[in-house]
C-alpha positions, 0 to 999 in steps of 0.5 A, a space after each residue: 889045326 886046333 879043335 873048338 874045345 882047344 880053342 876054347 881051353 886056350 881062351 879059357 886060360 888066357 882069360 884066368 891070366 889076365 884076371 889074375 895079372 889085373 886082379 878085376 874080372 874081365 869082360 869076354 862076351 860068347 857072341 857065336 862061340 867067340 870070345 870078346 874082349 872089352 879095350 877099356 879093361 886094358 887100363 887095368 892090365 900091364 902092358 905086355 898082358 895088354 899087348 898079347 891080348 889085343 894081338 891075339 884077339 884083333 881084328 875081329 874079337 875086340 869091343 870098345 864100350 860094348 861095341 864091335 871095335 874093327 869095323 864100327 869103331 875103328 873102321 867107321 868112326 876113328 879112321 874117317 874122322 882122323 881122315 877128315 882132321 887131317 885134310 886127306 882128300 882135300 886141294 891144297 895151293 902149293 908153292 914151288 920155286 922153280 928156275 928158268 935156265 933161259 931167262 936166268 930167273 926164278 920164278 914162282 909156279 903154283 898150283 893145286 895138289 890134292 893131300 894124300 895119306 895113308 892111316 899106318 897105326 893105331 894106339 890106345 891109352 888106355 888110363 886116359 881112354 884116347 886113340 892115337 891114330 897115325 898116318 904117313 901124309 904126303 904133300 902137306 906139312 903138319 899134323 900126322 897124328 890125331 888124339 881123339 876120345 870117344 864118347 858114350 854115344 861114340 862121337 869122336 872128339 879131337 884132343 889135338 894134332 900132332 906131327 912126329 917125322 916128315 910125313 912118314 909115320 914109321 920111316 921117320 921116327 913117329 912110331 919111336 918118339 910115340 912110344 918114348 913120350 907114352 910108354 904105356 901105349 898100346 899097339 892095335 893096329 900097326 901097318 
């Protein structure tokens, strides 16, 4: 178990590396003897520095625009608003064929299913400021990802929706095809 000055030589000397590596000062804030990093200063790291910061840092050492980025930001405003874009929750009509042996027919059944999904990542761009938020959604062809920007006053705006894989984000190579198109995304949340 590592003591609270070792801890705090340990942030001490990673907050030198990324301000060496980056070349801007980087803003940790002391709020009750832990340190704080600011997700926009990745858009001045490379990657792998970025990476190992919020790694080391996440869930509960982040901020984003001055703000505690887990529970208010991630939790309260990115989740529920991708939740709502992509419809998790709501009923839906749902076509299925079906064939009945005795009639010799086929014949249409439709009924109402509710859409259900999961959020299953989180990715930051941090040169653009935009979230990439995930999801493995069941029972509805369509978006799977939601682009979204947060405002200064962290209102959540859509850039668009997209759909990577069948509806399960890892299992059916969003999270690959993500990392091809953007190669300088940032995991945060990988579930």
């Amino acid at each position: 178990m590592k003591t609270q000055r070792e801890k705090k030589l340990e942030v001490a000397l990673l907050k030198e590396k990324i301000e060496r590596i980056s070349g801007k000062k980087v803003l940790f804030k002391e709020e009750n003897s832990e340190s704080k990093f600011e997700i926009t200063d990745t858009a001045n790291m490379d990657k792998e520095s970025a990476t190992k910061t919020i790694e080391k840092l996440y869930p509960n050492n982040l901020l984003y625009k001055g703000h505690e980025f887990f529970d208010k930001v991630y939790m309260g405003i990115i989740t529920d608003f991708a939740y709502q874009e992509l419809r998790i929750g709501e009923m839906i009509e749902v076509e299925n064929e079906e064939y009945d042996e005795e009639e010799d027919e086929w014949y249409t059944d439709i009924s109402m299913e509710e859409i259900s999904g999961q959020e299953s990542y989180l990715g930051y761009l941090p040169k653009d400021d935009i979230f990439i938020s995930g999801w493995d959604v069941f029972d509805k062809e369509g978006d799977n990802l939601v682009y979204l920007r947060l405002d200064e006053n962290l209102n959540p705006r859509k850039i668009e929706g997209k759909f990577y894989g069948y509806g399960l984000f890892y299992q059916d190579s969003g999270y690959k095809r993500l990392h091809k198109i953007y190669p300088n995304l940032i995991d945060i949340r990988l579930d």
